[in-house]
Biotite code that builds the C-alpha atoms (Angstrom):
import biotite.structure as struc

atoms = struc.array([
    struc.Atom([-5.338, -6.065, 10.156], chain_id="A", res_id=1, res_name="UNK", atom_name="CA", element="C"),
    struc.Atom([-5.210, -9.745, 10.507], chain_id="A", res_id=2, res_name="UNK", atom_name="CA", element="C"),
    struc.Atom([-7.961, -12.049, 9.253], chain_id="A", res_id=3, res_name="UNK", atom_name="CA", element="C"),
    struc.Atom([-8.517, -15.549, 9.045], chain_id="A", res_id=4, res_name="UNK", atom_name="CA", element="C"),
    struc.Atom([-11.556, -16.631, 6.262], chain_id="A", res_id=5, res_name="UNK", atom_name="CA", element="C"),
    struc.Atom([-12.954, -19.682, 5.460], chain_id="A", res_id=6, res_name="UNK", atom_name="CA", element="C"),
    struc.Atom([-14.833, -21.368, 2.056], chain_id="A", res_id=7, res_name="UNK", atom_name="CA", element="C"),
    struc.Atom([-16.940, -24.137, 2.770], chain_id="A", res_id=8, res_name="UNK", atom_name="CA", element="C"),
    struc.Atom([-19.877, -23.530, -0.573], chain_id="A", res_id=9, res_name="UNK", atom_name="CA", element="C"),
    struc.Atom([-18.067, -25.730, -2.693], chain_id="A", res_id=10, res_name="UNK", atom_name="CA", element="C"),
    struc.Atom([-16.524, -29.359, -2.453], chain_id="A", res_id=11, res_name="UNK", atom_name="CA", element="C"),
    struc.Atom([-13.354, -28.089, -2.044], chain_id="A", res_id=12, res_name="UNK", atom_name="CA", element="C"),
    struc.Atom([-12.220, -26.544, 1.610], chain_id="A", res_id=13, res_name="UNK", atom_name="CA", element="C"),
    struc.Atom([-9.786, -23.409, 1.145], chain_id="A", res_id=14, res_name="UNK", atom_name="CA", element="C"),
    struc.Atom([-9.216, -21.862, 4.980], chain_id="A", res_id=15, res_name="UNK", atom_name="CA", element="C"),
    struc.Atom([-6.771, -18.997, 4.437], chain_id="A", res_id=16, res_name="UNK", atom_name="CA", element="C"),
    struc.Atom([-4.832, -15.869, 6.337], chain_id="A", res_id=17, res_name="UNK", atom_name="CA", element="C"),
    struc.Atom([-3.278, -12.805, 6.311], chain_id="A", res_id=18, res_name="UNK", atom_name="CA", element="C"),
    struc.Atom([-1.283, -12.270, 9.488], chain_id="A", res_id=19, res_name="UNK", atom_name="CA", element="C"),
    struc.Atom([1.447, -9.588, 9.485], chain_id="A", res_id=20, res_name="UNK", atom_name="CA", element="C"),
    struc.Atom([1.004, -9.152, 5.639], chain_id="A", res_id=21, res_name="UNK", atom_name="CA", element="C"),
    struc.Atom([2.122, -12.578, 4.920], chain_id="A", res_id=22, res_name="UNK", atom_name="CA", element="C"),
    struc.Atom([-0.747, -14.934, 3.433], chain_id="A", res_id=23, res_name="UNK", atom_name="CA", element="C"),
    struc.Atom([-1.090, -18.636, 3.924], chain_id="A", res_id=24, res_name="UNK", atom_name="CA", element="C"),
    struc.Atom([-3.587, -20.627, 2.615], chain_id="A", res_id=25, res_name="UNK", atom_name="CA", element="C"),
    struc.Atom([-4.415, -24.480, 2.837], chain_id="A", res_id=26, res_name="UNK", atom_name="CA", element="C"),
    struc.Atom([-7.056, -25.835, -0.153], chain_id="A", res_id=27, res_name="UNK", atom_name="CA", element="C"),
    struc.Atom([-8.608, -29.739, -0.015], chain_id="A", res_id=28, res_name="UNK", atom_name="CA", element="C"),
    struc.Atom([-9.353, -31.701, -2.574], chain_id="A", res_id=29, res_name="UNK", atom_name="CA", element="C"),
    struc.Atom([-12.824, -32.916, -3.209], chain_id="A", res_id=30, res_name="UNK", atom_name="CA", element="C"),
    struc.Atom([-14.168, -32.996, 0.400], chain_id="A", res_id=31, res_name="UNK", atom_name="CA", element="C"),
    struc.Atom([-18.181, -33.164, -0.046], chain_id="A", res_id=32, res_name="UNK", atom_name="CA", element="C"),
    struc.Atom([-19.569, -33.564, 3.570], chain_id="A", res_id=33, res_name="UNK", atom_name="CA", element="C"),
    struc.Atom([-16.169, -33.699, 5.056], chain_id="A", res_id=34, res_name="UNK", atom_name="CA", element="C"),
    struc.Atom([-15.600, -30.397, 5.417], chain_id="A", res_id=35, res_name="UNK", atom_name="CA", element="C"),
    struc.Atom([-16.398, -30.669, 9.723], chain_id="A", res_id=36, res_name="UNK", atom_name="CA", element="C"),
    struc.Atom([-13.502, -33.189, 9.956], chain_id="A", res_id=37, res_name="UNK", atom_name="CA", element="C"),
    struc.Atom([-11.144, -30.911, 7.585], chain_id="A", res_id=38, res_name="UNK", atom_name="CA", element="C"),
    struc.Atom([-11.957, -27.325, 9.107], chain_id="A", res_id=39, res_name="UNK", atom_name="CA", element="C"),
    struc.Atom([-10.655, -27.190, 12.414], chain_id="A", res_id=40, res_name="UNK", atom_name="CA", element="C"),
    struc.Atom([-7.122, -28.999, 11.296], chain_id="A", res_id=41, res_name="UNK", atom_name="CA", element="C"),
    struc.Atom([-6.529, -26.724, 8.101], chain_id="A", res_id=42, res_name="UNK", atom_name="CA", element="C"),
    struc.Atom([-6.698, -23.623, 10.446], chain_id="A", res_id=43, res_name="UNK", atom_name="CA", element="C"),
    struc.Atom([-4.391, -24.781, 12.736], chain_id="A", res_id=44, res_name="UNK", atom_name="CA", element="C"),
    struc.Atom([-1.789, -25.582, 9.792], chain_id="A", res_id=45, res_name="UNK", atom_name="CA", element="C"),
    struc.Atom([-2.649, -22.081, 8.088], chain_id="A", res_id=46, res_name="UNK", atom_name="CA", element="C"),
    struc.Atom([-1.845, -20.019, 11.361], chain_id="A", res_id=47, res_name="UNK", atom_name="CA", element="C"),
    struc.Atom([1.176, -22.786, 11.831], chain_id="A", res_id=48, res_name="UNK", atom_name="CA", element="C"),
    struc.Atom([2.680, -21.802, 8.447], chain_id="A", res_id=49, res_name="UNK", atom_name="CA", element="C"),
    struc.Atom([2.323, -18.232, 9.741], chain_id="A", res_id=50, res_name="UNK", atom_name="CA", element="C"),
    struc.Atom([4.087, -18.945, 13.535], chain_id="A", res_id=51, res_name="UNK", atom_name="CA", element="C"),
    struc.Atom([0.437, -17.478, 14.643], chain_id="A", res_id=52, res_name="UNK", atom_name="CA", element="C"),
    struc.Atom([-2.724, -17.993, 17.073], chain_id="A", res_id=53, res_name="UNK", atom_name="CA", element="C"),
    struc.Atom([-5.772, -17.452, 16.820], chain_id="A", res_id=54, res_name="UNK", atom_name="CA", element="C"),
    struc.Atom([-5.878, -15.174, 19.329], chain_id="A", res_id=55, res_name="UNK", atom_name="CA", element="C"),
    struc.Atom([-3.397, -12.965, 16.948], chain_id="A", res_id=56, res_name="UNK", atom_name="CA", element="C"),
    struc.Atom([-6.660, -12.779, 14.555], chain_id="A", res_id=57, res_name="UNK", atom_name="CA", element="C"),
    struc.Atom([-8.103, -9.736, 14.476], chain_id="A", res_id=58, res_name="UNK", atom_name="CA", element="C"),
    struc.Atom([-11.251, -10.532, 12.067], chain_id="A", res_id=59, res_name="UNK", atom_name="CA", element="C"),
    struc.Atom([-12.999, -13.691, 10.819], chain_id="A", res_id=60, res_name="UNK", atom_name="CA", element="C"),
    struc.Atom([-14.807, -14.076, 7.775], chain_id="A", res_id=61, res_name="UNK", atom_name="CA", element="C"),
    struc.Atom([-16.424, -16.462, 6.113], chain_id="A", res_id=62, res_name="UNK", atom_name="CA", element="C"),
    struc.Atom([-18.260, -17.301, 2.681], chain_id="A", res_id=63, res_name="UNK", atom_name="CA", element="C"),
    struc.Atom([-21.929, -17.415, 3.632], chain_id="A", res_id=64, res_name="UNK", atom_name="CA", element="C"),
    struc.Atom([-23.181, -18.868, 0.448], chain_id="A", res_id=65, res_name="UNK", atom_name="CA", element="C"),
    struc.Atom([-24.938, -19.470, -1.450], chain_id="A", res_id=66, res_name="UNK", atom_name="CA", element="C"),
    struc.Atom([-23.467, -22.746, -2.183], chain_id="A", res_id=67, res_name="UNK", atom_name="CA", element="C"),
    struc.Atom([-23.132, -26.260, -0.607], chain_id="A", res_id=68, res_name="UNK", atom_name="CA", element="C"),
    struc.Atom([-25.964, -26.241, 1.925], chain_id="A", res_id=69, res_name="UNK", atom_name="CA", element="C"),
    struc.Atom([-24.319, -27.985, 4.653], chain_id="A", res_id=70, res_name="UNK", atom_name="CA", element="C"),
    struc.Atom([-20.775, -26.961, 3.407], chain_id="A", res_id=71, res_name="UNK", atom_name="CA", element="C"),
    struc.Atom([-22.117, -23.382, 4.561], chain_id="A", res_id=72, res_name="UNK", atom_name="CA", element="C"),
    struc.Atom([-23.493, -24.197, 7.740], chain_id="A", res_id=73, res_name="UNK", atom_name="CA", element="C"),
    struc.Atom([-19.867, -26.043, 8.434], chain_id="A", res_id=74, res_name="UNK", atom_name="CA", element="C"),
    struc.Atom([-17.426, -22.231, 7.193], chain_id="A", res_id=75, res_name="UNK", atom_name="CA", element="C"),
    struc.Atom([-20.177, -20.112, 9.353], chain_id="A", res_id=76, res_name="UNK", atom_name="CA", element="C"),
    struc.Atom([-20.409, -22.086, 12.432], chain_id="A", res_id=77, res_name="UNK", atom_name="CA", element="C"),
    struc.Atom([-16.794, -22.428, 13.030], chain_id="A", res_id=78, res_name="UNK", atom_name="CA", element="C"),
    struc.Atom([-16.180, -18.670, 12.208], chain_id="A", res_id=79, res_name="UNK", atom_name="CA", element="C"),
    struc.Atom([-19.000, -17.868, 14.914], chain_id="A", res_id=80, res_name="UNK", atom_name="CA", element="C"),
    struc.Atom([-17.304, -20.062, 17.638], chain_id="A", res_id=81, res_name="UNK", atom_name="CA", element="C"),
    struc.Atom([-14.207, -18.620, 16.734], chain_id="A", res_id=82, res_name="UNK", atom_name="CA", element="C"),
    struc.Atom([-15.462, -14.693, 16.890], chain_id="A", res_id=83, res_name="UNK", atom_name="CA", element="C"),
    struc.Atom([-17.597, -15.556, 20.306], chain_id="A", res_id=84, res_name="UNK", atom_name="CA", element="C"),
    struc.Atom([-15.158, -17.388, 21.946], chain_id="A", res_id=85, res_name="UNK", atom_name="CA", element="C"),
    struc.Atom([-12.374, -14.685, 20.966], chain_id="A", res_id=86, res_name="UNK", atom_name="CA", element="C"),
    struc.Atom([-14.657, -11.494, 20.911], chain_id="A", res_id=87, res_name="UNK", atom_name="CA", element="C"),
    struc.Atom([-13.432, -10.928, 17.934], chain_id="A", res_id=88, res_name="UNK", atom_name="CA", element="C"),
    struc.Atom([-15.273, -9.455, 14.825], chain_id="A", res_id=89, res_name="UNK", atom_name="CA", element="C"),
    struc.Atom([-16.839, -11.162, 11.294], chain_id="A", res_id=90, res_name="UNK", atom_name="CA", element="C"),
    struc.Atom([-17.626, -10.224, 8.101], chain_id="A", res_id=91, res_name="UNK", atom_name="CA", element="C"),
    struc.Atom([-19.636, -11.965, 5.649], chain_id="A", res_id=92, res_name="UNK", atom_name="CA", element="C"),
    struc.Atom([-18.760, -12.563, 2.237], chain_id="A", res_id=93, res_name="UNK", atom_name="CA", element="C"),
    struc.Atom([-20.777, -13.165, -0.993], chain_id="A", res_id=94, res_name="UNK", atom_name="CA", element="C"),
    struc.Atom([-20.028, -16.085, -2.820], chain_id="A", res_id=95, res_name="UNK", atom_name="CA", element="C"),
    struc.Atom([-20.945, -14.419, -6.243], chain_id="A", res_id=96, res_name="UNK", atom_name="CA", element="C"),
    struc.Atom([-19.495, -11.248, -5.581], chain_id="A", res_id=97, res_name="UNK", atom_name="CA", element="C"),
    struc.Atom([-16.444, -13.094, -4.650], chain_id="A", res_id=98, res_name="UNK", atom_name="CA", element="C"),
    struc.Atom([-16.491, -15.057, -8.430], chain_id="A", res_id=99, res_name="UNK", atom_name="CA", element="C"),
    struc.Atom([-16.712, -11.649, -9.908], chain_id="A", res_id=100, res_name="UNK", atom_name="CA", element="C"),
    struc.Atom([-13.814, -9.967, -7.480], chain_id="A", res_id=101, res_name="UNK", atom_name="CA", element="C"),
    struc.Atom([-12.469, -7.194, -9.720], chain_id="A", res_id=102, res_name="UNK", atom_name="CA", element="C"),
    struc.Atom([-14.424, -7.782, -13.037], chain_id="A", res_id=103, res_name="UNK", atom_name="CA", element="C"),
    struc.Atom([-16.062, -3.810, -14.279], chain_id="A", res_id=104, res_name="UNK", atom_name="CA", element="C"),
    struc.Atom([-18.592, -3.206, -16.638], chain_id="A", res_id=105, res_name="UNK", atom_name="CA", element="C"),
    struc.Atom([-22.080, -5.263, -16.382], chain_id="A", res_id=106, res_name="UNK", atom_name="CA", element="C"),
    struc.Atom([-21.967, -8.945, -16.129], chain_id="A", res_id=107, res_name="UNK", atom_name="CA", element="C"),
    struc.Atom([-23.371, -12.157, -14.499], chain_id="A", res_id=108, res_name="UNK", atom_name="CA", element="C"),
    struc.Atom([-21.280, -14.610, -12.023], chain_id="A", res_id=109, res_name="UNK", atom_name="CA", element="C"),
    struc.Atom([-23.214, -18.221, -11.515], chain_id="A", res_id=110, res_name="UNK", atom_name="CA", element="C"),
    struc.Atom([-22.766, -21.352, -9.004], chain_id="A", res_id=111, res_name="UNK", atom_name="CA", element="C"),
    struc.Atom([-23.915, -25.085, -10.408], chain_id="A", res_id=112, res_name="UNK", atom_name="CA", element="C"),
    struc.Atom([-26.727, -25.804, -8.161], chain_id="A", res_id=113, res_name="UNK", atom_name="CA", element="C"),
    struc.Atom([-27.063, -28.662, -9.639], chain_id="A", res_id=114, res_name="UNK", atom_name="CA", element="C"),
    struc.Atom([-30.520, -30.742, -11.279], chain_id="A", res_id=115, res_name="UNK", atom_name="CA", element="C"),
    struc.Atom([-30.248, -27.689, -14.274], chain_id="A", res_id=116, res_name="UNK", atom_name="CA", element="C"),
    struc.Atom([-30.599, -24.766, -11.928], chain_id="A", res_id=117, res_name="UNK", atom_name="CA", element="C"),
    struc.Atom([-27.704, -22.369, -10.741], chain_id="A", res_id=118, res_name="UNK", atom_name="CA", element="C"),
    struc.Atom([-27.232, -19.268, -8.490], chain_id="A", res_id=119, res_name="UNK", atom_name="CA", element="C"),
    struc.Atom([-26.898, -16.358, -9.819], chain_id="A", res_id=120, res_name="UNK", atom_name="CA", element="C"),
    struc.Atom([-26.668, -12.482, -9.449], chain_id="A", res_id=121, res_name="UNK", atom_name="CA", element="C"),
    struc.Atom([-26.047, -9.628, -11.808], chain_id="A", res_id=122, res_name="UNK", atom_name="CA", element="C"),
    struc.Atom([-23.338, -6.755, -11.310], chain_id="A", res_id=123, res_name="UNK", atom_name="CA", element="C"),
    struc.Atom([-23.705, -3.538, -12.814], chain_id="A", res_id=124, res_name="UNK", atom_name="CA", element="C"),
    struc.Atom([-20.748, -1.042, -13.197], chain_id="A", res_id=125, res_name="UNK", atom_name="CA", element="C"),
    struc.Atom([-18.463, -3.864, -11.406], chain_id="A", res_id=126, res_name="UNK", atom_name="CA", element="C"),
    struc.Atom([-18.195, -6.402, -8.802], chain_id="A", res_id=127, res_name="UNK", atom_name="CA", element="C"),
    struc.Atom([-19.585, -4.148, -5.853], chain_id="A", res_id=128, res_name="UNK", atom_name="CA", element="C"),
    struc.Atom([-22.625, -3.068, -7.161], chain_id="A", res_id=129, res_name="UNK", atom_name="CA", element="C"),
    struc.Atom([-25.456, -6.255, -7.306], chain_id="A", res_id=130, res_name="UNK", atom_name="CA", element="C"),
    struc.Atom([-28.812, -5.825, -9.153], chain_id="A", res_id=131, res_name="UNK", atom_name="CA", element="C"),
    struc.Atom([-30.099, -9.022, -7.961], chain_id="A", res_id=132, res_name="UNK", atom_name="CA", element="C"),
    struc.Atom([-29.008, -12.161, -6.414], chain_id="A", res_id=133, res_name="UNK", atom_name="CA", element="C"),
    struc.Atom([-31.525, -15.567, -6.823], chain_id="A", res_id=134, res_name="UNK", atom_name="CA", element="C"),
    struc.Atom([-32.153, -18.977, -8.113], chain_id="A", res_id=135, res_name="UNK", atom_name="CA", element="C"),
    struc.Atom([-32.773, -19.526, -11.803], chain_id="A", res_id=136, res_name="UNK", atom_name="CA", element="C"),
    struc.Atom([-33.053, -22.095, -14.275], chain_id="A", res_id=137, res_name="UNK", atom_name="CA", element="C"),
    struc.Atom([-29.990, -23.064, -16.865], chain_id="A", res_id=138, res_name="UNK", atom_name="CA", element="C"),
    struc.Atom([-32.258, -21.360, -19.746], chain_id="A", res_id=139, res_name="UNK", atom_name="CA", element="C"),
    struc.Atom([-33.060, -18.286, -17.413], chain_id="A", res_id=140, res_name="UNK", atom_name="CA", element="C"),
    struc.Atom([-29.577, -17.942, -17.048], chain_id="A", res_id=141, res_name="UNK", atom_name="CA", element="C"),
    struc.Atom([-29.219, -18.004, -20.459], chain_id="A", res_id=142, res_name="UNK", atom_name="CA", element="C"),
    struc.Atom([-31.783, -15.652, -21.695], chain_id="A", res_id=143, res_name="UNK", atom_name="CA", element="C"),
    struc.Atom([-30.236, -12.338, -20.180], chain_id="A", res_id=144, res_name="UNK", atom_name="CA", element="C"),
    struc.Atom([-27.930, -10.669, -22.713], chain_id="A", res_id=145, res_name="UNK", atom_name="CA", element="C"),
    struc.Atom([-25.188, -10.393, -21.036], chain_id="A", res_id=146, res_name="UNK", atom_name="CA", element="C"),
    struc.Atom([-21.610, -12.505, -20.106], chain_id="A", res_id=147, res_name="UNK", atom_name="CA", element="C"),
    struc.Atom([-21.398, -15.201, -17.353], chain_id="A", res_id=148, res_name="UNK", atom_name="CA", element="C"),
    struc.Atom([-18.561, -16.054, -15.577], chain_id="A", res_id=149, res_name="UNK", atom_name="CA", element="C"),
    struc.Atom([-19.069, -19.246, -13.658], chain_id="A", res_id=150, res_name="UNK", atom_name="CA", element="C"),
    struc.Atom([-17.321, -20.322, -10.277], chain_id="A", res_id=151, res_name="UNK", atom_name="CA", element="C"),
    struc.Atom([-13.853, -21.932, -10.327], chain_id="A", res_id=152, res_name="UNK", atom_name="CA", element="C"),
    struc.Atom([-13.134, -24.112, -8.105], chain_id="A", res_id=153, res_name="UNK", atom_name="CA", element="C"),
    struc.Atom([-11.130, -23.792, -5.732], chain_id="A", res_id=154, res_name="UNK", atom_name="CA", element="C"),
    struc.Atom([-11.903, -20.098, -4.893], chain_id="A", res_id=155, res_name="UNK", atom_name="CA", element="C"),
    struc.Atom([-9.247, -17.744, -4.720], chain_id="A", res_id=156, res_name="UNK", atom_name="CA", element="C"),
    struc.Atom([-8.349, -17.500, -1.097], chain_id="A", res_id=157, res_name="UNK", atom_name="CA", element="C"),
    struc.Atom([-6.287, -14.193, -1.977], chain_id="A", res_id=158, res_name="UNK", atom_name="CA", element="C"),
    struc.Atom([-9.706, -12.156, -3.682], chain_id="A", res_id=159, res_name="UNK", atom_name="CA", element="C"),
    struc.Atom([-11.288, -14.090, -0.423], chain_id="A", res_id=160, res_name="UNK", atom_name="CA", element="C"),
    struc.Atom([-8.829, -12.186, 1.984], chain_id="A", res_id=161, res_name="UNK", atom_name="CA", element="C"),
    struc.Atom([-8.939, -8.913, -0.182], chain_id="A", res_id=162, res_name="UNK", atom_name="CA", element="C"),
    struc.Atom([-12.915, -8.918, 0.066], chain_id="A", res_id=163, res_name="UNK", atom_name="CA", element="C"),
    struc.Atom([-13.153, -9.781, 3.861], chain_id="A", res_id=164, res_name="UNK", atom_name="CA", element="C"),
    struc.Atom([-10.615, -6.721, 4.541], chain_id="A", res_id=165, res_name="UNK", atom_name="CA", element="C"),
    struc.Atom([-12.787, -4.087, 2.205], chain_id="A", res_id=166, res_name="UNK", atom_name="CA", element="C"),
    struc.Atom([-15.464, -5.456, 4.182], chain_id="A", res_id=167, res_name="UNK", atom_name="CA", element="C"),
    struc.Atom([-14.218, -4.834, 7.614], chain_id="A", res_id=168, res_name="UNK", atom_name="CA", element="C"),
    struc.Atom([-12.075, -1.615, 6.502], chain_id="A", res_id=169, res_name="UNK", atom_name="CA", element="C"),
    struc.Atom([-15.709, -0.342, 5.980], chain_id="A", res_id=170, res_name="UNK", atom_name="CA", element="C"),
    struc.Atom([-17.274, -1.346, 9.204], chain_id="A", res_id=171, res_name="UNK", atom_name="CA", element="C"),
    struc.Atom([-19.468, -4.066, 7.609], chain_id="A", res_id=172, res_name="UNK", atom_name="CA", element="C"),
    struc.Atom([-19.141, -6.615, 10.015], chain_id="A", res_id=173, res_name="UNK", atom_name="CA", element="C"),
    struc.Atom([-21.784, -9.165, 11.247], chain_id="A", res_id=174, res_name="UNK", atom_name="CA", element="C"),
    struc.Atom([-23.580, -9.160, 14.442], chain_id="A", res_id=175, res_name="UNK", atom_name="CA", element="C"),
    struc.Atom([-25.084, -12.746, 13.712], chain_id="A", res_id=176, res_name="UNK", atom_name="CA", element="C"),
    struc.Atom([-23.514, -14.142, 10.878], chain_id="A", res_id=177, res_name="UNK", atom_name="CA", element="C"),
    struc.Atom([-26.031, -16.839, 9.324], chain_id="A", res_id=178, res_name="UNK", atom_name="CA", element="C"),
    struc.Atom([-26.162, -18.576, 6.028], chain_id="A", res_id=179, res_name="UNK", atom_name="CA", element="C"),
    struc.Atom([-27.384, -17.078, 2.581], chain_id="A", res_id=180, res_name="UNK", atom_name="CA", element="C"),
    struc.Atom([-29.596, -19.793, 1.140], chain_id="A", res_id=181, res_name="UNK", atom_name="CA", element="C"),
    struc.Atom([-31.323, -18.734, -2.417], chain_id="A", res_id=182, res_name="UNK", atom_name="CA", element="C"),
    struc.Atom([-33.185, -21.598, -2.506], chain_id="A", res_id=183, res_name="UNK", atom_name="CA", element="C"),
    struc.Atom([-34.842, -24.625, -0.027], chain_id="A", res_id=184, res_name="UNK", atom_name="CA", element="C"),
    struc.Atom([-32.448, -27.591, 0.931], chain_id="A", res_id=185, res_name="UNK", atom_name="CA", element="C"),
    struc.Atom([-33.460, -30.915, -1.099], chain_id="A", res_id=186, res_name="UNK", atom_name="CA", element="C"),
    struc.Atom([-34.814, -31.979, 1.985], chain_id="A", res_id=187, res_name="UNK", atom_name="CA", element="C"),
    struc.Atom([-37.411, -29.251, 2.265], chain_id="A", res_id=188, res_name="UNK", atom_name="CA", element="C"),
    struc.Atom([-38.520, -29.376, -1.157], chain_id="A", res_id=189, res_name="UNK", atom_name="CA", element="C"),
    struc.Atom([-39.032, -33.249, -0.966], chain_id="A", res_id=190, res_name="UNK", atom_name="CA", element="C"),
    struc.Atom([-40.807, -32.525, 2.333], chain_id="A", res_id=191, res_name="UNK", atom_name="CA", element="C"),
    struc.Atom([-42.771, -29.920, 1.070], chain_id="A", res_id=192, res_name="UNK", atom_name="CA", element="C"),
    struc.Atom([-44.096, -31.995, -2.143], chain_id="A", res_id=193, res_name="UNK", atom_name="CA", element="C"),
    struc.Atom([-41.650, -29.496, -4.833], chain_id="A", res_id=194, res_name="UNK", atom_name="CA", element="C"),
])
């Protein structure tokens, strides 16, 4: 199976493949709100590196957050242009489930959202199996009894790839991939008064 998958949550870009069982990937530095102009260019170097089209792709995947708000809007829109325009299916992947890729036992994975609040979920009995997923403060996040692991950056495009195929292996793909927000956009909250 050959997939393509994208990370756009974070400031930093990572657009990699698996065609043929050999793996590319292409990572950006810091790229905050640049990821449109970077997207389209690192996929065609990735397949490049792999002598492949995109046509050759059999499924797309992308991180759908949470994470950067428009950084996640930028990964899922190109991945649904590229599975419409190709007929081609998607899978959606978790970015805290994808911080915790392979961890056991019960723990927490978290994402900086910034302003002392983070996104966060907790795993029991390993990475697969998620209590809850939401929004808390730095002290919530603090108060349950029980180890963090906090994103990396860049993510690993491998555990990316490895996810994305477990996903699709098991028939979990997405009829309308959209973006997994845990909390409102600054925008909204100013809007709103919050």
């Amino acid at each position: 199976m050959n997939i393509l998958a994208i990370d756009s949550t974070t400031d930093k870009l990572v657009v990699c493949a698996e065609i043929n069982g050999v793996y590319a990937e292409k990572i950006s530095g810091d790229c905050l709100k640049k990821h449109n102009a970077l997207i389209i260019p690192y996929v065609d170097e990735v397949l490049a590196q792999l002598g492949a089209r995109l046509g050759d792709v059999d499924v797309f995947a992308a991180t759908a957050g949470p994470g950067s708000f428009m950084g996640i809007r930028v990964g899922v829109s190109t991945v649904k242009a590229f599975s419409l325009a190709l007929g081609k299916p998607v899978v959606a992947v978790d970015a805290l489930a994808l911080i915790g890729y392979g961890m056991t036992g019960r723990f927490m994975t978290a994402i900086d959202a910034r302003n002392d609040n983070y996104y966060a979920a907790m795993f029991s009995d390993g990475w697969q199996n998620v209590e809850w997923e939401k929004s808390v403060t730095k002290s919530e996040l603090l108060s349950y009894n029980v180890s963090v692991t906090y994103q990396s950056l860049p993510v690993n495009g491998r555990n990316l790839i490895a996810i994305a195929r477990s996903r699709a292996e098991k028939g979990l793909f997405e009829t309308n991939l959209s973006p997994v927000y845990l909390k409102k956009s600054q925008a909204e909250r100013m809007k709103d008064g919050e």
